[in-house]
C-alpha positions as a Markdown table, in Angstrom:
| # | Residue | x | y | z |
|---|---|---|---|---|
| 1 | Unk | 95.2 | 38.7 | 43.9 |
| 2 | Unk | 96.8 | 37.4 | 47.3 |
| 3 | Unk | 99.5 | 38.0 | 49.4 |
| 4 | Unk | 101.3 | 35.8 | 47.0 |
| 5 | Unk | 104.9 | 37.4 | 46.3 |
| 6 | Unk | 105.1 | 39.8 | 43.5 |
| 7 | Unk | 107.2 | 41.8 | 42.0 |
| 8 | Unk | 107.2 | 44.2 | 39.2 |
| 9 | Unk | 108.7 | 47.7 | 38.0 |
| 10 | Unk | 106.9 | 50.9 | 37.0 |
| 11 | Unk | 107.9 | 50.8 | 33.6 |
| 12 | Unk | 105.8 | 47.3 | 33.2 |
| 13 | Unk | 103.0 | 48.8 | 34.8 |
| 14 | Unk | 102.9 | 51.1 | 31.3 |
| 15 | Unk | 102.9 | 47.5 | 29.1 |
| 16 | Unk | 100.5 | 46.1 | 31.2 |
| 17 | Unk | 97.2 | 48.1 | 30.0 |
| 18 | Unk | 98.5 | 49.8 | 27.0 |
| 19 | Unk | 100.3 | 47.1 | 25.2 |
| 20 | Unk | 97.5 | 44.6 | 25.8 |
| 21 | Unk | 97.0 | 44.2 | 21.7 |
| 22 | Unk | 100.5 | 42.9 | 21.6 |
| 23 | Unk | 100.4 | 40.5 | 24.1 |
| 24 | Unk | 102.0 | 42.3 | 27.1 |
| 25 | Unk | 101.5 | 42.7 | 30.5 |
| 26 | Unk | 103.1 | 43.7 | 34.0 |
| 27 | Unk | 102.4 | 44.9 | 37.4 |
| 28 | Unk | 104.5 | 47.8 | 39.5 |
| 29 | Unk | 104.4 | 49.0 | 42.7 |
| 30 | Unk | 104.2 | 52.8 | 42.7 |
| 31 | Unk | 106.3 | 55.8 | 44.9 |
| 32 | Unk | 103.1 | 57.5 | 46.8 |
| 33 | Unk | 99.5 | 56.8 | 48.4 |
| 34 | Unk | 96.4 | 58.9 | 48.0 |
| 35 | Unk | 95.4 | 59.8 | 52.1 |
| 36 | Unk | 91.5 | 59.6 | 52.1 |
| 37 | Unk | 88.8 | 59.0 | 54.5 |
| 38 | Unk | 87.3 | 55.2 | 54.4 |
| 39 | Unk | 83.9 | 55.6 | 54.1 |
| 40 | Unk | 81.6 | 52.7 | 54.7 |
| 41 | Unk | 79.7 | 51.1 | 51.8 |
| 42 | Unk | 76.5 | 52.2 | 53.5 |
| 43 | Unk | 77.7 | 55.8 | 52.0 |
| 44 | Unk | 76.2 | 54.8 | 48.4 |
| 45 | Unk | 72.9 | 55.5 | 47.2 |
| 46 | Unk | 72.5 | 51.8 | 45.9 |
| 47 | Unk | 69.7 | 52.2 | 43.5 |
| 48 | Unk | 67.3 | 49.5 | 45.0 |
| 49 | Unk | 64.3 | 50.7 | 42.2 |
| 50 | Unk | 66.3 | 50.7 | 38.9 |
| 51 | Unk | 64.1 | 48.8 | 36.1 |
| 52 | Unk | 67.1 | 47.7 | 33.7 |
| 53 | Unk | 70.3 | 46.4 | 33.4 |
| 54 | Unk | 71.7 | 49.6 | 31.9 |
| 55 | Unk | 70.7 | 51.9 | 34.7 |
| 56 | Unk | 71.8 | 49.4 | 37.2 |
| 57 | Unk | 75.7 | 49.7 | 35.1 |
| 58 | Unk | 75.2 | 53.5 | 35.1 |
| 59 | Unk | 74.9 | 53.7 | 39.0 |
| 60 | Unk | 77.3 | 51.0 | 39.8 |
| 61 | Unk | 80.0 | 53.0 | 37.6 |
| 62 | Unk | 78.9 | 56.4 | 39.4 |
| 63 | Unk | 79.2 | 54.6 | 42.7 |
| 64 | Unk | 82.5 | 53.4 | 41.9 |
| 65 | Unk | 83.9 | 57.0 | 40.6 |
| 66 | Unk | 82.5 | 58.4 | 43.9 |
| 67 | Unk | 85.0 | 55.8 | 45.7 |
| 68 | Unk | 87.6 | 56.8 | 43.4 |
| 69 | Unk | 87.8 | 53.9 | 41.6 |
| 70 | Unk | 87.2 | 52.7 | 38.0 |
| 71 | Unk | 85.0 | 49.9 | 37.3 |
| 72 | Unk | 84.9 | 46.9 | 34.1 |
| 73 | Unk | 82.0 | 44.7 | 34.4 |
| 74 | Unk | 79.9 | 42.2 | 32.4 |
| 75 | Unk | 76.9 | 39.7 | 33.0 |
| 76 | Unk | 76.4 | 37.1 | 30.1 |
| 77 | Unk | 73.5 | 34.9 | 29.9 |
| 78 | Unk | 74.2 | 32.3 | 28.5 |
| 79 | Unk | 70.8 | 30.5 | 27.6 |
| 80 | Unk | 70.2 | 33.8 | 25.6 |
| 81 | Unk | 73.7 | 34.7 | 24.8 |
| 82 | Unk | 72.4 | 38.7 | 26.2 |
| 83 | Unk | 75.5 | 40.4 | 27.4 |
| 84 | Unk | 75.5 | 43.7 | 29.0 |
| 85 | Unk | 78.6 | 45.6 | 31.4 |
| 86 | Unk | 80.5 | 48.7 | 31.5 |
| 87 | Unk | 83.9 | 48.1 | 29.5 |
| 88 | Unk | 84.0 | 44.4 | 28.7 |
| 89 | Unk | 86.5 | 45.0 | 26.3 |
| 90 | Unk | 89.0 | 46.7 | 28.6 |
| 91 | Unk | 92.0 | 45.4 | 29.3 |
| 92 | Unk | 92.0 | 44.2 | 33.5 |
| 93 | Unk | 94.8 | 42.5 | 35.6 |
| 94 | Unk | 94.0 | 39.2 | 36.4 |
| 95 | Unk | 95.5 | 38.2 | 39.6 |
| 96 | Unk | 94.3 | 35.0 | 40.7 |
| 97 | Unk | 91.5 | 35.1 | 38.1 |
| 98 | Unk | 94.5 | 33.6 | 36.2 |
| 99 | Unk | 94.3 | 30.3 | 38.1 |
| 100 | Unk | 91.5 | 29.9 | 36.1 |
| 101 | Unk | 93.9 | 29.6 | 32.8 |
| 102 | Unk | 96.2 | 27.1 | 34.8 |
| 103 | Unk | 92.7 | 24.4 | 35.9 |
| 104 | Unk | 91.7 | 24.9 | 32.4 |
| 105 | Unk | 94.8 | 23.8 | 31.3 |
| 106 | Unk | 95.6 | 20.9 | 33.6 |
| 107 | Unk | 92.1 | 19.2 | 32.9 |
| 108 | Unk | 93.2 | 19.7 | 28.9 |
| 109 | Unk | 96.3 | 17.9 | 29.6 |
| 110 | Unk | 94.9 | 15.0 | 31.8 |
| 111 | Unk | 91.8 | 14.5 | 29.1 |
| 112 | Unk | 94.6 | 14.5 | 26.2 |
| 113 | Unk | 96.8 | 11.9 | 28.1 |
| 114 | Unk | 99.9 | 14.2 | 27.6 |
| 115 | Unk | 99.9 | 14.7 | 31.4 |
| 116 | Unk | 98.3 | 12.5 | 33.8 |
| 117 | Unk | 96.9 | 14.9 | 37.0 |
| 118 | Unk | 97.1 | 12.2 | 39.9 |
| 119 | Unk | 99.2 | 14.0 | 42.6 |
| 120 | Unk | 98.3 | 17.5 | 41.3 |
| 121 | Unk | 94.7 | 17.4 | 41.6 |
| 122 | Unk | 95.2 | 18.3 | 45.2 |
| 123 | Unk | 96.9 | 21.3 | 44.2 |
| 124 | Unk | 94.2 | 22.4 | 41.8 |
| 125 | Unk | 91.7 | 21.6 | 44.7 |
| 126 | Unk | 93.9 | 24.3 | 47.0 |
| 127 | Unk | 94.4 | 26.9 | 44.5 |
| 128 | Unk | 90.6 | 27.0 | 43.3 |
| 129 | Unk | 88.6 | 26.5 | 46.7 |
| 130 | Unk | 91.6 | 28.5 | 48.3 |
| 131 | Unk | 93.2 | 30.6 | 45.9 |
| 132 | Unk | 96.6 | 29.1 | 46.9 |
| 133 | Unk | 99.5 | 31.0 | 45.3 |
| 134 | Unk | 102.0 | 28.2 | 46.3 |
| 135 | Unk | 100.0 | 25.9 | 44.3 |
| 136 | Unk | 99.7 | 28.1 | 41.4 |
| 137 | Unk | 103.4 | 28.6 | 41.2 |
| 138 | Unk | 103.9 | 24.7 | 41.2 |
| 139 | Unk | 101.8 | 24.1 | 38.6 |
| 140 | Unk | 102.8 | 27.4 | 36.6 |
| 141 | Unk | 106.2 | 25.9 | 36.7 |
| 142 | Unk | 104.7 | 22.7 | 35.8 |
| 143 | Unk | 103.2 | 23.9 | 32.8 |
| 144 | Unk | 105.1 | 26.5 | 31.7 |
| 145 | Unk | 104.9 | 30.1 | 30.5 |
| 146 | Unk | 102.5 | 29.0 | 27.2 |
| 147 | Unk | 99.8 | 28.3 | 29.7 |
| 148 | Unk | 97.8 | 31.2 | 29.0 |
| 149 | Unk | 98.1 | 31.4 | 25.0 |
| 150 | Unk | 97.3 | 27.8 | 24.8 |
| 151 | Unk | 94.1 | 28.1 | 26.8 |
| 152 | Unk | 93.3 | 31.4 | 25.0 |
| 153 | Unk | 93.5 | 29.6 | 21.6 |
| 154 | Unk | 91.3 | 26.8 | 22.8 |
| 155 | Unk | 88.6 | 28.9 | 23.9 |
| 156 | Unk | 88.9 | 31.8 | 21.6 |
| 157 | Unk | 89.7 | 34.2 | 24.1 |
| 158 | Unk | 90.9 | 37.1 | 21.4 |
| 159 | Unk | 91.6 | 39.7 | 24.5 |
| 160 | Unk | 93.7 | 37.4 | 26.6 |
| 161 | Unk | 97.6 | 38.0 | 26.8 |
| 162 | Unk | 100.3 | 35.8 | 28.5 |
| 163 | Unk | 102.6 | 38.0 | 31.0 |
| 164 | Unk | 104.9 | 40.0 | 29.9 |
| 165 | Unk | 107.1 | 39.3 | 32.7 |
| 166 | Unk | 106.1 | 35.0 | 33.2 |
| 167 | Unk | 104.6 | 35.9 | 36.5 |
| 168 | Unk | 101.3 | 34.1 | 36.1 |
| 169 | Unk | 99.1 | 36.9 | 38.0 |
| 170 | Unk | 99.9 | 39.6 | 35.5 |
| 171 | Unk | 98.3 | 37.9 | 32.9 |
| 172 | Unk | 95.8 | 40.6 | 30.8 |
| 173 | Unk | 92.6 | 39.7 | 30.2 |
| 174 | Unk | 89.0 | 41.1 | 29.3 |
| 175 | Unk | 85.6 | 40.9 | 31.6 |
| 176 | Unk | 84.7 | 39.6 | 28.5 |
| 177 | Unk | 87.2 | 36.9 | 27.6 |
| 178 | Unk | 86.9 | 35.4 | 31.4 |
| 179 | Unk | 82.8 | 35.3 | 30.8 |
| 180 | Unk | 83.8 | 33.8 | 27.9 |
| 181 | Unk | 85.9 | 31.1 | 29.8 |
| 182 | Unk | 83.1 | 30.0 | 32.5 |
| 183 | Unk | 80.9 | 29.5 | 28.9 |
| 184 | Unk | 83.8 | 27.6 | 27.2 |
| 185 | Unk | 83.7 | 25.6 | 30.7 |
| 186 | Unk | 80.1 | 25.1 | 30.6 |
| 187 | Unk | 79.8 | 24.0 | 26.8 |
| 188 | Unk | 82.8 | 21.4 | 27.4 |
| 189 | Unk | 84.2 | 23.7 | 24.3 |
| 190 | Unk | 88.1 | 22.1 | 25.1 |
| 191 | Unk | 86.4 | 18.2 | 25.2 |
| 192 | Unk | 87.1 | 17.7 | 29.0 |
| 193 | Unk | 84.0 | 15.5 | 29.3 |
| 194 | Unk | 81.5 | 15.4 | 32.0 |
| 195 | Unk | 83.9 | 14.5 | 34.9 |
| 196 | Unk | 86.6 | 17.3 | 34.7 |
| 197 | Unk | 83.5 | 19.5 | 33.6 |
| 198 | Unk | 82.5 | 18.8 | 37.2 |
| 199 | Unk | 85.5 | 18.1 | 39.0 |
| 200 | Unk | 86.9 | 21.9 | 37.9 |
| 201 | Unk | 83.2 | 23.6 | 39.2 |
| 202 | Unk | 83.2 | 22.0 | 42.2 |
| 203 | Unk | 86.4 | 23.3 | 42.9 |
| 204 | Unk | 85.3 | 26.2 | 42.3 |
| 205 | Unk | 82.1 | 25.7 | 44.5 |
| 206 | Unk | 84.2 | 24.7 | 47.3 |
| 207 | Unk | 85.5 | 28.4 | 47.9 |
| 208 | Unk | 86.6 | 29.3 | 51.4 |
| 209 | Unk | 85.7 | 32.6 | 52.6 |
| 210 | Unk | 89.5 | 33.3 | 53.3 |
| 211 | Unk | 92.1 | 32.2 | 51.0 |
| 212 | Unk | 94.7 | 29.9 | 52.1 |
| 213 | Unk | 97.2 | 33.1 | 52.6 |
| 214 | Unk | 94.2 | 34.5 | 55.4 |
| 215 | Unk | 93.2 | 37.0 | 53.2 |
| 216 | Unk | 89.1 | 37.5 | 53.0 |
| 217 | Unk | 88.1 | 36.3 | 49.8 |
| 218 | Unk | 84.2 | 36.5 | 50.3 |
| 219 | Unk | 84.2 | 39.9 | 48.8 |
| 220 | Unk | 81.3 | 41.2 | 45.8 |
| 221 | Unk | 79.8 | 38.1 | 44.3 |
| 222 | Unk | 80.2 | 35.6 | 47.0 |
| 223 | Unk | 78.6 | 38.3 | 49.4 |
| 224 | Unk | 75.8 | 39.6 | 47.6 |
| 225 | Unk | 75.0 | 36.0 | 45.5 |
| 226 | Unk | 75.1 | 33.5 | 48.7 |
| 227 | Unk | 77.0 | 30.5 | 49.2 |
| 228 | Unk | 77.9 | 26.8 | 47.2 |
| 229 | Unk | 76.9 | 25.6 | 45.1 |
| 230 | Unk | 74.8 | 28.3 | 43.4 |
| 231 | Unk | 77.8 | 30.0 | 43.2 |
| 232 | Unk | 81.2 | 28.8 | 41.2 |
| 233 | Unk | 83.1 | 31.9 | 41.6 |
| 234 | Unk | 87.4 | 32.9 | 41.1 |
| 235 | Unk | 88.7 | 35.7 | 43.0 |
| 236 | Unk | 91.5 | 38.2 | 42.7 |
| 237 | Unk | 93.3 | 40.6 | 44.5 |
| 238 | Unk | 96.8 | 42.6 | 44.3 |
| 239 | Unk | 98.6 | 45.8 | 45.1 |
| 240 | Unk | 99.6 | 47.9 | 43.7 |
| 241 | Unk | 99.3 | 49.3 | 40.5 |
| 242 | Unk | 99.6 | 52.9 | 40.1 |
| 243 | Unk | 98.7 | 53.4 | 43.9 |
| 244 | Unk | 95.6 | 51.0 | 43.1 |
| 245 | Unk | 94.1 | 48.1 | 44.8 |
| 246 | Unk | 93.1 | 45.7 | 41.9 |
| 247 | Unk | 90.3 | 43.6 | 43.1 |
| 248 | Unk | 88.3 | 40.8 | 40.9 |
| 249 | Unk | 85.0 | 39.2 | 41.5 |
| 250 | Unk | 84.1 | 36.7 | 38.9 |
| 251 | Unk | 82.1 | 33.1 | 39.0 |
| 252 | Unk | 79.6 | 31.3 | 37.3 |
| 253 | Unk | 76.3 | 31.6 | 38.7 |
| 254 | Unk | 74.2 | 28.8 | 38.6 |
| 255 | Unk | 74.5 | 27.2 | 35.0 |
| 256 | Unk | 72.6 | 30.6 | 33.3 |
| 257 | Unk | 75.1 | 32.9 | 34.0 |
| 258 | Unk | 78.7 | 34.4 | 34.2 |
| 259 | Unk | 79.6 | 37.2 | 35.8 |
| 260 | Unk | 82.7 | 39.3 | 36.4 |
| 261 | Unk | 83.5 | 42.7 | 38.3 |
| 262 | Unk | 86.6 | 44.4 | 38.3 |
| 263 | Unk | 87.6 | 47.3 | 40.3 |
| 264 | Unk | 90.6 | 49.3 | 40.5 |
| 265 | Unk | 90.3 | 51.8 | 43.6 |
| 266 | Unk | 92.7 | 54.6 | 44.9 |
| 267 | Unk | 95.1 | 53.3 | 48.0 |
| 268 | Unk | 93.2 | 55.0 | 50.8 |
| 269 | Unk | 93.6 | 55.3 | 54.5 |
| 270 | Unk | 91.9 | 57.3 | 57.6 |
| 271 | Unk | 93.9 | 60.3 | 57.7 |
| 272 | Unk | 95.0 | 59.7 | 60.9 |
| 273 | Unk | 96.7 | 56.3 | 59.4 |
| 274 | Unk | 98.7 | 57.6 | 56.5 |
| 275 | Unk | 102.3 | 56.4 | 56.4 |
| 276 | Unk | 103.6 | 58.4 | 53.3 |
| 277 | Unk | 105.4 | 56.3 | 50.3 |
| 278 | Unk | 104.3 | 52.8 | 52.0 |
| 279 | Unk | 101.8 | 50.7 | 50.4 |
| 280 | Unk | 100.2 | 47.6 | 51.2 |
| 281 | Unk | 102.8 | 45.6 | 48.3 |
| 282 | Unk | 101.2 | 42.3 | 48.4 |
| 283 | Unk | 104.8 | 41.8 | 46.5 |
| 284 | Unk | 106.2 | 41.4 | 50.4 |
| 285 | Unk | 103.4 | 42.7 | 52.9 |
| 286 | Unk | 100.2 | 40.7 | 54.7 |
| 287 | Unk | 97.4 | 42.7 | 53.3 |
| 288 | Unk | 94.7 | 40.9 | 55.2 |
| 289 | Unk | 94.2 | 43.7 | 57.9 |
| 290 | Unk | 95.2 | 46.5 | 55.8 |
| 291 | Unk | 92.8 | 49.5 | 56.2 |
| 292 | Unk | 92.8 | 50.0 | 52.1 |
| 293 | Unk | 92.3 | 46.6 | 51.1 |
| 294 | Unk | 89.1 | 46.6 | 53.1 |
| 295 | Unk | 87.9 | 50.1 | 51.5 |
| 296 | Unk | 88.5 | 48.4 | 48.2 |
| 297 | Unk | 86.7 | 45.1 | 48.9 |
| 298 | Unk | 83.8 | 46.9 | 50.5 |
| 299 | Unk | 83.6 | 49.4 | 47.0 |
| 300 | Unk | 83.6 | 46.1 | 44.9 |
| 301 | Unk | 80.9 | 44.3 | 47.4 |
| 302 | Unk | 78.6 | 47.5 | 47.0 |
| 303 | Unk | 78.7 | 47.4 | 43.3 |
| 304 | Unk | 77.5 | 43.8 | 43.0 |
| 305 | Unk | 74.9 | 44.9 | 45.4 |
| 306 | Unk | 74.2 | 47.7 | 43.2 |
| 307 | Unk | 73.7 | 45.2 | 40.3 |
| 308 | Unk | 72.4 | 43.1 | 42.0 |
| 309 | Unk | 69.9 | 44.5 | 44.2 |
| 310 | Unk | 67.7 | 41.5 | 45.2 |
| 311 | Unk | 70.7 | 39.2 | 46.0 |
| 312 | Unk | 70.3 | 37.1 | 42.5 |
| 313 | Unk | 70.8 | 37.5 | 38.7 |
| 314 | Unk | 67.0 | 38.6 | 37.5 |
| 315 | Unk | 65.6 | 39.1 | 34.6 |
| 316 | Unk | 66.8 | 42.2 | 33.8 |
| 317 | Unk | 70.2 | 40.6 | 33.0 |
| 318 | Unk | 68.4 | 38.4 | 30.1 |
| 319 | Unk | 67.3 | 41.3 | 28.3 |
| 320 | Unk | 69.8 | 43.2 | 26.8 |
């Protein structure tokens, strides 16, 4: 997610991924780093020549171990309804993927009458285009803590789970259950109409390749699958969680597809840069220069190029 202020203790960090089922979730930040070298992506053997989908999982998940870092994926078509990733049903950390939860349900509101958006549309415009945590918070206030079940009932998101702790990024939720979302968005599933349909992409299309909080958001999809308005893509980012840099790609790509990557990588510095039991909290530190977070947003970029080879969704994706 951003630098946004979080904080969390270790023992939520358990809840977060293990107690998923019951509707739990939580972030920490953890007592030690792992000291590592910071290769360049340009270290991977991106498979250029891989004929299927599958294959293309298989080395993005092998590229992502040799980073040390674990990888949840899925691409849905959703002319064909052919979904294929690596984990979709996992359990990830949302970070600001969340603010996705918090549009969805402030264009609910606003098409039911119950709350009219007027002044806040500006703050949906910031936290979407921007990924502004202030403006989250506002409206996470706003709405209150139900945010996320409501919008998971509405859409059927069965994987979803409010947070634990009412700190809107540590909402649990499934590769899955967000592709499911951008479809839900698509379809009008929640009766928003044509206008907020279009209003809440174009947000979305209107992303700015660093966040409000300075912090490089261009990372994985936006990178490999170009610019507005092919692209309406949600980022996330946050540290950290077991001495991991959580890091989201997601977005609907044209109106065929939605797509999201998440990768969890091992905190990692040059070794001449190691500062033993400090890490790049985004709970109180500026992570936008922080040697780690660009390791883990150049692992996450690689992958998508790894899927993605030729800079678009191809074929291969529609024929799972």
């Amino acid at each position: 997610m951003h630098g946004s202020r979080r904080r969390s203790t270790t023992a939520l960090v358990v809840a977060a991924i293990a107690a998923v089922v019951l509707g739990a979730t939580a972030c920490a930040p953890p007592p030690s780093i792992v000291a590592a070298g910071t290769g360049a992506p340009a270290e991977a053997a991106a498979v250029a020549d891989a004929d299927s989908a599958e294959d293309r999982l298989d080395d993005a998940r092998e590229y992502a171990e040799s980073r040390d870092a674990a990888l949840t994926a899925v691409v849905v078509d959703l002319a064909t309804g052919a979904s294929t990733g690596v984990d979709p049903e996992d359990p990830m950390l949302c970070a600001s993927v969340a603010k996705l939860f918090l549009a969805a349900q402030a264009f609910h509101l606003d098409a039911t009458g119950e709350h009219v958006l007027d002044d806040d549309r500006e703050l949906l415009r910031t936290m979407l285009a921007g990924s502004d945590d202030l403006a989250a918070g506002v409206l996470w206030n706003e709405y209150g803590p139900d945010v996320v079940a409501d919008v998971a009932q509405r859409y059927a998101l069965t994987s979803t789970s409010a947070p634990v702790d009412e700190l809107w990024w540590n909402t649990v939720s499934t590769p899955a259950d967000i592709a499911s979302l951008y479809q839900g968005i698509t379809q009008d599933r929640d009766g928003l109409g044509p206008d907020r349909t279009a209003e809440f992409l174009d947000h979305l299309r209107a992303w700015t390749p660093v966040a409000t909080d300075g912090y490089d958001q261009s990372f994985g999809l936006p990178t490999v699958l170009g610019a507005p308005p092919v692209l309406a893509p949600k980022q996330g980012w946050m540290c950290c969680i077991d001495a991991r840099w959580v890091h989201v790609s997601s977005a609907l790509v044209g109106d065929r597809y939605a797509v999201v990557v998440s990768v969890s990588e091992d905190v990692r510095y040059p070794d001449d840069d190691v500062m033993t039991g400090i890490l790049p909290d985004t709970s109180w530190t500026d992570a936008r220069d922080d040697a780690s977070a660009a390791h883990a947003r150049d692992t996450i970029t690689e992958v998508v190029r790894i899927l993605f080879p030729d800079g678009a969704v191809d074929a291969a994706w529609s024929e799972s």
